[in-house]
mmCIF file of the N, C-alpha and C atoms, coordinates in Angstrom:
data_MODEL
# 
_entry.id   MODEL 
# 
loop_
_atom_site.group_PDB 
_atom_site.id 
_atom_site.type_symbol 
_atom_site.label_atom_id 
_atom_site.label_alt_id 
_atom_site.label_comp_id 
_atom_site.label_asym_id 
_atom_site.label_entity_id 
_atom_site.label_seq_id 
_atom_site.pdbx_PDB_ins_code 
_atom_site.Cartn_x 
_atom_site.Cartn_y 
_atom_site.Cartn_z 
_atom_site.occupancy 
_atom_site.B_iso_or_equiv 
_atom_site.pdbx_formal_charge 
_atom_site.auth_seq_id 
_atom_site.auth_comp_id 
_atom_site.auth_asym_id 
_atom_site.auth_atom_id 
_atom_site.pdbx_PDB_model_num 
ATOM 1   N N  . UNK A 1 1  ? -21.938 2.203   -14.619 1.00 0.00 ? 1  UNK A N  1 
ATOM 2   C CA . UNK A 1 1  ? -21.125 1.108   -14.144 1.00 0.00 ? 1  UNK A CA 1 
ATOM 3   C C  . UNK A 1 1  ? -21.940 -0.169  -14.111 1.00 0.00 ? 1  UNK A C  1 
ATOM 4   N N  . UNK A 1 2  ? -21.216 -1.152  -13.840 1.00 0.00 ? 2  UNK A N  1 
ATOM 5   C CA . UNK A 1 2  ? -22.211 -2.655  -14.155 1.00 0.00 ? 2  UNK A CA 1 
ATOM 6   C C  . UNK A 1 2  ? -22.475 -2.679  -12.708 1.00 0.00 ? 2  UNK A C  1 
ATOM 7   N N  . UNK A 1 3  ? -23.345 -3.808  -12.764 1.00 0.00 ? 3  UNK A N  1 
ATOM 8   C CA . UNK A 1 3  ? -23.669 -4.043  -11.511 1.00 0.00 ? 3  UNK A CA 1 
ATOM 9   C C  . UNK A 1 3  ? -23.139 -4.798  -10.702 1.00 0.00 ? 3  UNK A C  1 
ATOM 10  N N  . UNK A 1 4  ? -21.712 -5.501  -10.965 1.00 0.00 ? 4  UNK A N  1 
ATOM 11  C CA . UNK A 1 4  ? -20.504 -5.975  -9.973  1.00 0.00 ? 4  UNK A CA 1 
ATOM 12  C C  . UNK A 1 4  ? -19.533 -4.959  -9.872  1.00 0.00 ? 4  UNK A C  1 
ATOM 13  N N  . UNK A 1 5  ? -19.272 -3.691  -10.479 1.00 0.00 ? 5  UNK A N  1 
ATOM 14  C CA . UNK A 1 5  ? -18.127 -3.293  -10.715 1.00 0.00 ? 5  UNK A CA 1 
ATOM 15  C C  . UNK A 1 5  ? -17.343 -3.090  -9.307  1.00 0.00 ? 5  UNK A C  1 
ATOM 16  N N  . UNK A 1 6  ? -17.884 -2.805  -8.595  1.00 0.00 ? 6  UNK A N  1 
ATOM 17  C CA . UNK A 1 6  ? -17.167 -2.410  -7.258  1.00 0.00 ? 6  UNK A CA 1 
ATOM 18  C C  . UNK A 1 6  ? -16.264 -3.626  -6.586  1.00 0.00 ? 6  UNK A C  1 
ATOM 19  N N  . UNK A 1 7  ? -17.188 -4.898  -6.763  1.00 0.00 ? 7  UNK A N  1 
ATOM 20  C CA . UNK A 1 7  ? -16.401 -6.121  -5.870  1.00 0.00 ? 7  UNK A CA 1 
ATOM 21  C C  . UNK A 1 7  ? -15.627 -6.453  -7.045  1.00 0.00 ? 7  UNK A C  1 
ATOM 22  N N  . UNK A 1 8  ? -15.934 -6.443  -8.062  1.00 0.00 ? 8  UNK A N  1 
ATOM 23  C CA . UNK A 1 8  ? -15.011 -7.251  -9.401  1.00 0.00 ? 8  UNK A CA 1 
ATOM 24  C C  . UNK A 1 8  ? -13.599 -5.900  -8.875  1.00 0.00 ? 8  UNK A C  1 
ATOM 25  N N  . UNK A 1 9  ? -13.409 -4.922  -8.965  1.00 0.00 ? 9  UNK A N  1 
ATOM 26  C CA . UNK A 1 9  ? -12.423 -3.851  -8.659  1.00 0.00 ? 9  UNK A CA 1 
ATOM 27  C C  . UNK A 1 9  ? -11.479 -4.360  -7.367  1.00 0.00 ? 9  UNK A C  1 
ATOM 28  N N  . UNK A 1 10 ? -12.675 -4.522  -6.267  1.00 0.00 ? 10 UNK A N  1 
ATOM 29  C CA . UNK A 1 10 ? -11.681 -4.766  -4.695  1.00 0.00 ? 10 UNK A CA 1 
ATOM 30  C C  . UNK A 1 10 ? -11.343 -5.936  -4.700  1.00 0.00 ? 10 UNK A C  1 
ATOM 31  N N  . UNK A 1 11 ? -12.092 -7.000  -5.565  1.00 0.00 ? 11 UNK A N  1 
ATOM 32  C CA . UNK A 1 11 ? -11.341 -8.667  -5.709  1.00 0.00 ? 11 UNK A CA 1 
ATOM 33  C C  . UNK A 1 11 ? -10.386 -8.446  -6.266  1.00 0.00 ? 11 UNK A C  1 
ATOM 34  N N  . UNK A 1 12 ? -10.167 -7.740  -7.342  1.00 0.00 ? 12 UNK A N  1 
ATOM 35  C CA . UNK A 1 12 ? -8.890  -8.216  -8.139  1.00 0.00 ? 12 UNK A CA 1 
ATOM 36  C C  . UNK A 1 12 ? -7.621  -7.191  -7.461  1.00 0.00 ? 12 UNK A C  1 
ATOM 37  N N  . UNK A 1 13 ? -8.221  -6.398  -6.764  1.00 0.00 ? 13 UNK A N  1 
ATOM 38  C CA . UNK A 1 13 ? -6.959  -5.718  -5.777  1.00 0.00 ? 13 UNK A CA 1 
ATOM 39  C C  . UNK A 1 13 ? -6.315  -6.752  -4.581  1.00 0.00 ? 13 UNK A C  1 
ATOM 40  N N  . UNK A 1 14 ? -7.701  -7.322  -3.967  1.00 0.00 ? 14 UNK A N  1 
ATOM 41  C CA . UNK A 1 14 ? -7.095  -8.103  -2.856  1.00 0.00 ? 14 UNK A CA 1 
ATOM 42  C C  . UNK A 1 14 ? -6.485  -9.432  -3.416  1.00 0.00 ? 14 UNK A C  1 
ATOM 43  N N  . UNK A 1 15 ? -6.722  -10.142 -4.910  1.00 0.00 ? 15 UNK A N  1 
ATOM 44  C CA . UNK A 1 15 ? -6.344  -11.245 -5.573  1.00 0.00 ? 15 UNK A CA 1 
ATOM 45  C C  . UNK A 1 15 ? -4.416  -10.687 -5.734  1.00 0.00 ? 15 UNK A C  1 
ATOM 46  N N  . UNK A 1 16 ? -4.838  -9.410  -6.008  1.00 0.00 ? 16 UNK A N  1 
ATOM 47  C CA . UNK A 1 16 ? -2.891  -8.810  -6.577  1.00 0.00 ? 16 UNK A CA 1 
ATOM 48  C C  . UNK A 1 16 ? -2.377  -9.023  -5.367  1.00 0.00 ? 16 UNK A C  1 
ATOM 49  N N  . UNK A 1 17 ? -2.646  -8.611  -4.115  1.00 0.00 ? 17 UNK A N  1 
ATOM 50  C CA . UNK A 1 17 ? -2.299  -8.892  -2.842  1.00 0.00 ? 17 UNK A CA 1 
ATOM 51  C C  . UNK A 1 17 ? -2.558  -9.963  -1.658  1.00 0.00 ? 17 UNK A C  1 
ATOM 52  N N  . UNK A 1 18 ? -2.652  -11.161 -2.602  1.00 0.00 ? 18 UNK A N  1 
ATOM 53  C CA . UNK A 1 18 ? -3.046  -12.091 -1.968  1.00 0.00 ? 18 UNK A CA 1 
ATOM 54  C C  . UNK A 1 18 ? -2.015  -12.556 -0.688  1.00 0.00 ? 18 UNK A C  1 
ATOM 55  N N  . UNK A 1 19 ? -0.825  -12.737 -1.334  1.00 0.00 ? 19 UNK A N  1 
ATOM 56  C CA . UNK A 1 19 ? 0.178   -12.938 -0.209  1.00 0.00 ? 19 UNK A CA 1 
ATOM 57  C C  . UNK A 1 19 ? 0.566   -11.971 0.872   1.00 0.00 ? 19 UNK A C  1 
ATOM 58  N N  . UNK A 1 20 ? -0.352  -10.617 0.742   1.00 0.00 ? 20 UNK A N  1 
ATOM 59  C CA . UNK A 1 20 ? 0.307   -9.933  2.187   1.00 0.00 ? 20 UNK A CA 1 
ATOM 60  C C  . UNK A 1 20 ? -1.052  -9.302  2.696   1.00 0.00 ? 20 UNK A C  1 
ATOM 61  N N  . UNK A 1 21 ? -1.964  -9.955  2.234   1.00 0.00 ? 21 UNK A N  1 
ATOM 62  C CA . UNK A 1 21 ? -3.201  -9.245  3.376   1.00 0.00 ? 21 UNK A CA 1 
ATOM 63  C C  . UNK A 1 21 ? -3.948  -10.370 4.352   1.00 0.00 ? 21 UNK A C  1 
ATOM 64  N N  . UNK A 1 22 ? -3.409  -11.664 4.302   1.00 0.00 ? 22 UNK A N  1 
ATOM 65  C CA . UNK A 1 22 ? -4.255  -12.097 5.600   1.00 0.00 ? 22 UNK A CA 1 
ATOM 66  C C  . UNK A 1 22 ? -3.551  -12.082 6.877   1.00 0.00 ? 22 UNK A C  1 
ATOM 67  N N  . UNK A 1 23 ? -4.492  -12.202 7.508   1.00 0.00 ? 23 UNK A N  1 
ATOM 68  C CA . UNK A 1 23 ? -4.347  -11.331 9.390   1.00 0.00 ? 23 UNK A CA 1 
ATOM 69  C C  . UNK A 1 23 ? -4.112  -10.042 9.161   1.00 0.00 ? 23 UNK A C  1 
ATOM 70  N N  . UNK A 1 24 ? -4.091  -9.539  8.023   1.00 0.00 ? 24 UNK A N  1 
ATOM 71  C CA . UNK A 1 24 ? -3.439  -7.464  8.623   1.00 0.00 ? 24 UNK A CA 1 
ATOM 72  C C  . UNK A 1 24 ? -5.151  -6.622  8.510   1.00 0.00 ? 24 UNK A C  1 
ATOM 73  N N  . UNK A 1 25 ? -4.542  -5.461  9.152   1.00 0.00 ? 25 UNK A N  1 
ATOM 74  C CA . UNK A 1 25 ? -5.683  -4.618  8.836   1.00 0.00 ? 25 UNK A CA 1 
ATOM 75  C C  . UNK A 1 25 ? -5.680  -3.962  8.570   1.00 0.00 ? 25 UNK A C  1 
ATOM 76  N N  . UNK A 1 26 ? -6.988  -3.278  7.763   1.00 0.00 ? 26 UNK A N  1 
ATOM 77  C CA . UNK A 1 26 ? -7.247  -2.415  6.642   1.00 0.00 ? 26 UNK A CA 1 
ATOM 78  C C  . UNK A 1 26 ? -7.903  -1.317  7.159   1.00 0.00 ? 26 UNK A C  1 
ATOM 79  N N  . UNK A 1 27 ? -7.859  0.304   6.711   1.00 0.00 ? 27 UNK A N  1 
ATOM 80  C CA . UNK A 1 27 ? -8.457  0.854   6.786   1.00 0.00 ? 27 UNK A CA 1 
ATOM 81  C C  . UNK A 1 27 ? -9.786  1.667   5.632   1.00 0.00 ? 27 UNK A C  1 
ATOM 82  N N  . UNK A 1 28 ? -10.599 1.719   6.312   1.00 0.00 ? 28 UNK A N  1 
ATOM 83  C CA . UNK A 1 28 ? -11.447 2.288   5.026   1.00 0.00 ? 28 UNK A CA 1 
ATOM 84  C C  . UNK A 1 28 ? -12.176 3.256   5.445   1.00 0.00 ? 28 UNK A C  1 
ATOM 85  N N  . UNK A 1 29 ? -12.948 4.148   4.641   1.00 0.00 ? 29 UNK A N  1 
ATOM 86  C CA . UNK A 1 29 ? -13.398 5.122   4.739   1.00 0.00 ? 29 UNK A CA 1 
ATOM 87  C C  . UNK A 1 29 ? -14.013 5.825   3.468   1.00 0.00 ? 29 UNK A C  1 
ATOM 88  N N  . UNK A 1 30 ? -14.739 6.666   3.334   1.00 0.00 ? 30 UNK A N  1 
ATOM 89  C CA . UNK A 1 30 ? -14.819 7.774   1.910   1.00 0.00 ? 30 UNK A CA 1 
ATOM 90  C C  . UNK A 1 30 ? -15.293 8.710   2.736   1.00 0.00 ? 30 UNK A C  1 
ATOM 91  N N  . UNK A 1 31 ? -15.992 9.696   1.118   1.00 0.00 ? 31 UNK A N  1 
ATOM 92  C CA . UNK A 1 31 ? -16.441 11.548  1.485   1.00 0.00 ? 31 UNK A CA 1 
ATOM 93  C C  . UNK A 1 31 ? -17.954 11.139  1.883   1.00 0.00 ? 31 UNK A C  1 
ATOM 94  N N  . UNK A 1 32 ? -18.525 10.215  1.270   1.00 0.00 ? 32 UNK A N  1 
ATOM 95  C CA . UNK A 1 32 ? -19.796 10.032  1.818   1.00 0.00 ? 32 UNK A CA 1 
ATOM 96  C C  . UNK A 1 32 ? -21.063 10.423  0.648   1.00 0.00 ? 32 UNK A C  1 
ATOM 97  N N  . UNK A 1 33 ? -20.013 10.762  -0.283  1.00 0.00 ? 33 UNK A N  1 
ATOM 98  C CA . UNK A 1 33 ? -21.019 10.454  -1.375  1.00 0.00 ? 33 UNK A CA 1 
ATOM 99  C C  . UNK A 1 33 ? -21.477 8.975   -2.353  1.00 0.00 ? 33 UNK A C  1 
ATOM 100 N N  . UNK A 1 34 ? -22.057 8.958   -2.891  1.00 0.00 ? 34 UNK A N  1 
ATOM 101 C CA . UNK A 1 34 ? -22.145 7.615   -4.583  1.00 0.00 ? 34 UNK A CA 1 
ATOM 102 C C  . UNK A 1 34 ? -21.993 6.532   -3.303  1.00 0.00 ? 34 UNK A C  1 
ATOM 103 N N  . UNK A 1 35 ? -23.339 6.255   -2.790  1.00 0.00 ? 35 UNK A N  1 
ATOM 104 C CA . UNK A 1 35 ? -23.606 4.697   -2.041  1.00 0.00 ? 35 UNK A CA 1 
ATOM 105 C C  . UNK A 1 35 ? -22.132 4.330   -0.972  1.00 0.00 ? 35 UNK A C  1 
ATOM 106 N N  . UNK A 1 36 ? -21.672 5.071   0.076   1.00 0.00 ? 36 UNK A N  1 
ATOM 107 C CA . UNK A 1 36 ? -20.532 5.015   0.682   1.00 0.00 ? 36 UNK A CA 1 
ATOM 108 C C  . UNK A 1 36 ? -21.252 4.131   1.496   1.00 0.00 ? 36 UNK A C  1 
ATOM 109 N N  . UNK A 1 37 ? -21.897 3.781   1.596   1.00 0.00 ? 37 UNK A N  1 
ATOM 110 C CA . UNK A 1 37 ? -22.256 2.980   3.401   1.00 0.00 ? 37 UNK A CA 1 
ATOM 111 C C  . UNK A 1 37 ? -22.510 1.575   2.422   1.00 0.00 ? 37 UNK A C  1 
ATOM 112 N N  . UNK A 1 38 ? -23.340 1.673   1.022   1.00 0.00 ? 38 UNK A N  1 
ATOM 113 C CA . UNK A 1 38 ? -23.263 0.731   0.350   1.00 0.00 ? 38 UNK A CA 1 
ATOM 114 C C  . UNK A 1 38 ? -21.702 -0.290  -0.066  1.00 0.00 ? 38 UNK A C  1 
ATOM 115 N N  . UNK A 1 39 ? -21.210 0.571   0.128   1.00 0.00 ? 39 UNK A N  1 
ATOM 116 C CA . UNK A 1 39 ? -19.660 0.474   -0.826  1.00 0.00 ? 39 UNK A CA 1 
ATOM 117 C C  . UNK A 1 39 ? -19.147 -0.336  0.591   1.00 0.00 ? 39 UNK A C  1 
ATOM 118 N N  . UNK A 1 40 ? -19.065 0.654   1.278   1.00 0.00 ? 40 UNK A N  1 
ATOM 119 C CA . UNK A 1 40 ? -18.150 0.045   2.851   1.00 0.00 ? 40 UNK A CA 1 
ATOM 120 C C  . UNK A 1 40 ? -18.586 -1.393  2.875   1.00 0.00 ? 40 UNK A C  1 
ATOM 121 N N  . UNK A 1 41 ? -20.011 -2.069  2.961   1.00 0.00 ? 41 UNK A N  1 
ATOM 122 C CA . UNK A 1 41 ? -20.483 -2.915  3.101   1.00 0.00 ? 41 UNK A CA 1 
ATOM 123 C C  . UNK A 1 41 ? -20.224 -4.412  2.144   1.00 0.00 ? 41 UNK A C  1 
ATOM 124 N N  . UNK A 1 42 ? -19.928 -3.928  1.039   1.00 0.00 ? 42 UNK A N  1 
ATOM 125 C CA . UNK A 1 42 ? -19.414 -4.608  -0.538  1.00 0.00 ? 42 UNK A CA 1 
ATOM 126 C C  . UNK A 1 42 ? -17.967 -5.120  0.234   1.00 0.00 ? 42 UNK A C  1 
ATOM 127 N N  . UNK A 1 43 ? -16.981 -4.096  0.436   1.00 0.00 ? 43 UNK A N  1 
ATOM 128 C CA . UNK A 1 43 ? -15.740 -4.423  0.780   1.00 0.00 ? 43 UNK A CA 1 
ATOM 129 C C  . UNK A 1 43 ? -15.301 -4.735  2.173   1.00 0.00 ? 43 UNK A C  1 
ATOM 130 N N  . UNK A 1 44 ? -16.302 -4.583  2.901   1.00 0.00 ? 44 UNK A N  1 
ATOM 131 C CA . UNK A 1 44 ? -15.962 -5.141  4.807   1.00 0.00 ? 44 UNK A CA 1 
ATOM 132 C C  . UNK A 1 44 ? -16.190 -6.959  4.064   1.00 0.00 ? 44 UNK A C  1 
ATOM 133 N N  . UNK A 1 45 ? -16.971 -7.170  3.375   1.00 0.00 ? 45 UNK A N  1 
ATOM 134 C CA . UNK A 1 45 ? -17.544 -8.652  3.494   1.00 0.00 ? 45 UNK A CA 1 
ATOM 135 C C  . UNK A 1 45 ? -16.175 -9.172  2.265   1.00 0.00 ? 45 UNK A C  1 
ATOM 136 N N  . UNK A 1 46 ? -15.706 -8.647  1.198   1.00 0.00 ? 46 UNK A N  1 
ATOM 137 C CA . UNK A 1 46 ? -14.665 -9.435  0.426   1.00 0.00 ? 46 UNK A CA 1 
ATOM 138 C C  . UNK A 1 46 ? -13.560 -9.341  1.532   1.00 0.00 ? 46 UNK A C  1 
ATOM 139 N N  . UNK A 1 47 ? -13.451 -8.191  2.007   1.00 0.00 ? 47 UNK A N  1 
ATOM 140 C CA . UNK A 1 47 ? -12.068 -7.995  2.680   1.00 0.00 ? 47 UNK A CA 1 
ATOM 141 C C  . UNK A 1 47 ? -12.348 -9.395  3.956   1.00 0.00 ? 47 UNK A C  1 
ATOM 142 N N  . UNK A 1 48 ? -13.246 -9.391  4.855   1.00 0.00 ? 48 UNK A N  1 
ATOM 143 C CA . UNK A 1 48 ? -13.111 -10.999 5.440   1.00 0.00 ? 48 UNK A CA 1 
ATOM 144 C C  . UNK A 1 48 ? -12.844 -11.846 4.281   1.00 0.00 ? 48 UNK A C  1 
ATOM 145 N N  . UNK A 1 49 ? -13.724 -12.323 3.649   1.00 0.00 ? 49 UNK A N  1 
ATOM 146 C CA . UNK A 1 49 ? -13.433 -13.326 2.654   1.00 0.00 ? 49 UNK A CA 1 
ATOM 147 C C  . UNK A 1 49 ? -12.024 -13.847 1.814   1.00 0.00 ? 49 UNK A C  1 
ATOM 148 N N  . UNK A 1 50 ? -11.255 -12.524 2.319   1.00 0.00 ? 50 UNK A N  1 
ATOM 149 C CA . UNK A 1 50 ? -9.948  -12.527 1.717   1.00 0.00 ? 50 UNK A CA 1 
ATOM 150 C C  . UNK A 1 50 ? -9.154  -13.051 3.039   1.00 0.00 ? 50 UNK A C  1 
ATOM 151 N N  . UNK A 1 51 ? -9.322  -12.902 4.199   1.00 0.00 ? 51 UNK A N  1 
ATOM 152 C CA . UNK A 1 51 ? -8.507  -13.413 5.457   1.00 0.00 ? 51 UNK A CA 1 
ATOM 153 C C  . UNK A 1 51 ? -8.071  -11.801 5.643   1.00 0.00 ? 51 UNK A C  1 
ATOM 154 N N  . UNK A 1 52 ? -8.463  -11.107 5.730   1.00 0.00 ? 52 UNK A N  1 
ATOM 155 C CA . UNK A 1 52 ? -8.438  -9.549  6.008   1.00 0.00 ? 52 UNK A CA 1 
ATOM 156 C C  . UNK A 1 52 ? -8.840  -9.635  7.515   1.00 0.00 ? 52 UNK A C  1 
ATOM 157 N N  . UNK A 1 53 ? -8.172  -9.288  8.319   1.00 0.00 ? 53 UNK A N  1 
ATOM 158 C CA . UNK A 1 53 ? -8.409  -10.053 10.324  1.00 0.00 ? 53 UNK A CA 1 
ATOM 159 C C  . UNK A 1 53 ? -9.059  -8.843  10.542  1.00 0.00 ? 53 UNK A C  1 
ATOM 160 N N  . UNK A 1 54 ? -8.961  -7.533  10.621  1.00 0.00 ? 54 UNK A N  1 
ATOM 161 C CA . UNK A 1 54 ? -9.781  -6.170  10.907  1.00 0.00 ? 54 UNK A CA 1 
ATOM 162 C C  . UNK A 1 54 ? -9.861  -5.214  9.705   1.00 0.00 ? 54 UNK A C  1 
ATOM 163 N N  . UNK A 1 55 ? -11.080 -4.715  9.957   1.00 0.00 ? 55 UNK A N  1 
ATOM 164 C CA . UNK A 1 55 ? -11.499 -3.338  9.219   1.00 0.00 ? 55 UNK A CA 1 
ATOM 165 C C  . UNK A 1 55 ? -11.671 -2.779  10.025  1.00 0.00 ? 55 UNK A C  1 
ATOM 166 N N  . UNK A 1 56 ? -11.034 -1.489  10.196  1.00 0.00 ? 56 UNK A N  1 
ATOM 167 C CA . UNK A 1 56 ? -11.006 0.256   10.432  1.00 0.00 ? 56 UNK A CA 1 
ATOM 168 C C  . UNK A 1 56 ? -12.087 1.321   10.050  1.00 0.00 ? 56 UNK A C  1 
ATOM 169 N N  . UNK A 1 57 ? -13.299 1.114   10.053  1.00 0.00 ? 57 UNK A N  1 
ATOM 170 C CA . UNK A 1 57 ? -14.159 2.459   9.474   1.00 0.00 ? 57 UNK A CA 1 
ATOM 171 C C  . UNK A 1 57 ? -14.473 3.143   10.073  1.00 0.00 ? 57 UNK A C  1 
ATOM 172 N N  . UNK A 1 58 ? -14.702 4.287   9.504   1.00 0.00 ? 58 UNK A N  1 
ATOM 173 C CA . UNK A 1 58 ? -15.518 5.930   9.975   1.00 0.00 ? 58 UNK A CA 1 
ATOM 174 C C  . UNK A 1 58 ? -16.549 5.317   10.065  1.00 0.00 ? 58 UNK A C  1 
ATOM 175 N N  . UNK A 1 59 ? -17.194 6.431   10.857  1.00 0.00 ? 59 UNK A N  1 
ATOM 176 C CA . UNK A 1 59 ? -18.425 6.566   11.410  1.00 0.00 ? 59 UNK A CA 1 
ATOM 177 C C  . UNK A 1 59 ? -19.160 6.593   10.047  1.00 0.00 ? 59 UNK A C  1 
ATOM 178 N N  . UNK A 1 60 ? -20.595 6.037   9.907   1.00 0.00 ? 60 UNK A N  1 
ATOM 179 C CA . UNK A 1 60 ? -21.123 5.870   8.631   1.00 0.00 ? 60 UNK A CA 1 
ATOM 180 C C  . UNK A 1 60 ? -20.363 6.024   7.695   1.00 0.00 ? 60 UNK A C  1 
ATOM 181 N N  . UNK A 1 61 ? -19.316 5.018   7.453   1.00 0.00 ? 61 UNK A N  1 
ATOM 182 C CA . UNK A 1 61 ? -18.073 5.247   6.309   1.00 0.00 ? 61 UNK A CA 1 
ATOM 183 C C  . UNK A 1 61 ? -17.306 6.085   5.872   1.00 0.00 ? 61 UNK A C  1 
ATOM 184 N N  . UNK A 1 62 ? -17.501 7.103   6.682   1.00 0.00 ? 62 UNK A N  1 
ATOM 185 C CA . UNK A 1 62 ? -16.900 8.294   6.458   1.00 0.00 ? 62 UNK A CA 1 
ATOM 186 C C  . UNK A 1 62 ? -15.457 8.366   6.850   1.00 0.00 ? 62 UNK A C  1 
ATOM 187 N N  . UNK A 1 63 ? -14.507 8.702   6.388   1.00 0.00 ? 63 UNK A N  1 
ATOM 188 C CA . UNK A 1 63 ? -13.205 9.680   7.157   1.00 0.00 ? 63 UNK A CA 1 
ATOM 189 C C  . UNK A 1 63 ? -12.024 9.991   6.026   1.00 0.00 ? 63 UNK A C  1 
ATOM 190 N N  . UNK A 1 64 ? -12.295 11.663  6.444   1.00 0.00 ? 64 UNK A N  1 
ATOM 191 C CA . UNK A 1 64 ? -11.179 11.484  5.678   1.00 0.00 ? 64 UNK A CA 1 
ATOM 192 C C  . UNK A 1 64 ? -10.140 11.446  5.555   1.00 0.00 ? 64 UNK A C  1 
ATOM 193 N N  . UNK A 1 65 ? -9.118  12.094  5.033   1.00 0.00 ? 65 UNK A N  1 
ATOM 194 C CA . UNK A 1 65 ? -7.581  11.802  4.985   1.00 0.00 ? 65 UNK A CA 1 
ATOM 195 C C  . UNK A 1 65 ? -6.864  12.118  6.043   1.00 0.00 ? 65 UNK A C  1 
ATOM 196 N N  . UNK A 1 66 ? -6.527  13.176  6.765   1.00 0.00 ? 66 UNK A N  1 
ATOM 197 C CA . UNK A 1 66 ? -6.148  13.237  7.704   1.00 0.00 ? 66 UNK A CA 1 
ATOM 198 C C  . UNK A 1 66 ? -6.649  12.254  8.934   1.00 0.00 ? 66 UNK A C  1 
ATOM 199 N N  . UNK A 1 67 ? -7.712  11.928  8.901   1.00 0.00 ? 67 UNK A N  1 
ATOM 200 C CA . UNK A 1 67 ? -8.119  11.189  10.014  1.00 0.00 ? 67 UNK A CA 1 
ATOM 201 C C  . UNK A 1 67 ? -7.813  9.737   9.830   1.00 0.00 ? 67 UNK A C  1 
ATOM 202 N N  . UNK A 1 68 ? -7.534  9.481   8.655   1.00 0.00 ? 68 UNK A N  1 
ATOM 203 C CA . UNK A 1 68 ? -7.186  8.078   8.639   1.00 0.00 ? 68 UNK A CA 1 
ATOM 204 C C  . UNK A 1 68 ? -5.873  8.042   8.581   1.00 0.00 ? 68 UNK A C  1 
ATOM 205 N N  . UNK A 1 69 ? -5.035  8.875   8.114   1.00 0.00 ? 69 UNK A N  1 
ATOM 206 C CA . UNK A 1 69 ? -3.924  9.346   8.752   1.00 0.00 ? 69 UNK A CA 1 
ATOM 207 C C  . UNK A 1 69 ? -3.278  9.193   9.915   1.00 0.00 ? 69 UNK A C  1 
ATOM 208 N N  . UNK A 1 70 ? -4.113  9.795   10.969  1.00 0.00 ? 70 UNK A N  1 
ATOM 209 C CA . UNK A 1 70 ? -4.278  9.492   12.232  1.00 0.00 ? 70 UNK A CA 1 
ATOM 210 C C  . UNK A 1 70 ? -4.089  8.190   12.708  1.00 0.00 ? 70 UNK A C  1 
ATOM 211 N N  . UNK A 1 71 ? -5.708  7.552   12.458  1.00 0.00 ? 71 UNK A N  1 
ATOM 212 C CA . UNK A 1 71 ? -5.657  5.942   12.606  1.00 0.00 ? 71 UNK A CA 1 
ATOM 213 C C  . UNK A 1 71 ? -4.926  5.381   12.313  1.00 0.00 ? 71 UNK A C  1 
ATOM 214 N N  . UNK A 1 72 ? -3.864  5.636   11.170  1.00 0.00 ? 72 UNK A N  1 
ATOM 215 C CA . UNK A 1 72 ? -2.830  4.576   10.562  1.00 0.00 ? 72 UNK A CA 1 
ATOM 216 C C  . UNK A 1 72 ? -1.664  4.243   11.730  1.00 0.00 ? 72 UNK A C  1 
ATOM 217 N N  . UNK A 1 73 ? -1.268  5.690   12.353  1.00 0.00 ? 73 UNK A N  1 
ATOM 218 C CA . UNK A 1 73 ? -0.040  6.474   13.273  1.00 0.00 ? 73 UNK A CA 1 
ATOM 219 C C  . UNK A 1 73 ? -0.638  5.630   14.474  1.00 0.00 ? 73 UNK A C  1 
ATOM 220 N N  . UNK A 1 74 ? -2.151  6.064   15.035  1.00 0.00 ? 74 UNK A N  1 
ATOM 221 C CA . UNK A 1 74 ? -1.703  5.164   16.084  1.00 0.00 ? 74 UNK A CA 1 
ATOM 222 C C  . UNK A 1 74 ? -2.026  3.674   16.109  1.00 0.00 ? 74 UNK A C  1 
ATOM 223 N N  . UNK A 1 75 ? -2.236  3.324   14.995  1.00 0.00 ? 75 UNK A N  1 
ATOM 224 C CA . UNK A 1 75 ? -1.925  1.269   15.091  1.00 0.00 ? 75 UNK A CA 1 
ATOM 225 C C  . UNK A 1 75 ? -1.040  0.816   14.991  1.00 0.00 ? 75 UNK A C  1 
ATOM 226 N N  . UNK A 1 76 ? -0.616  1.790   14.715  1.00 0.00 ? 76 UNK A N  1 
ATOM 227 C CA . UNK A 1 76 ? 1.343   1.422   14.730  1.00 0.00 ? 76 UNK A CA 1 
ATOM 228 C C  . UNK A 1 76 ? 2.468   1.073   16.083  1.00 0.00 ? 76 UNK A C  1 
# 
């Protein structure tokens, strides 16, 4: 992979969604493999930069599906 690929990927996601992600919040997470604490860190800082008002993470970036699952149910 190049050596932007990750933010060039989550920019042009949060660019497609420009009109419905500022003030909301996001959750994130992975399995904790391939630079996850790296990765979390790439996308906590675009996701502000985008007007992204909160990030949601696991514990050392971790969580998985069911648990964010969870988190989704009770921010609701």
């Amino acid at each position: 992979m190049g050596e932007n690929y990750l933010a060039n990927w989550v920019q042009s996601l949060f660019l497609a969604l420009k009109d419905e992600i500022p003030g909301k919040t996001i959750g994130l997470g992975g399995d904790g493999r391939y630079f996850n604490k790296e990765a979390a860190q790439t996308i906590i800082k675009l996701a502000a930069g985008n007007g992204i008002k909160k990030v949601v993470v696991g514990k050392d970036a971790i969580m998985s599906t069911p648990a964010m699952s969870a988190v989704i149910r009770e921010q609701k």
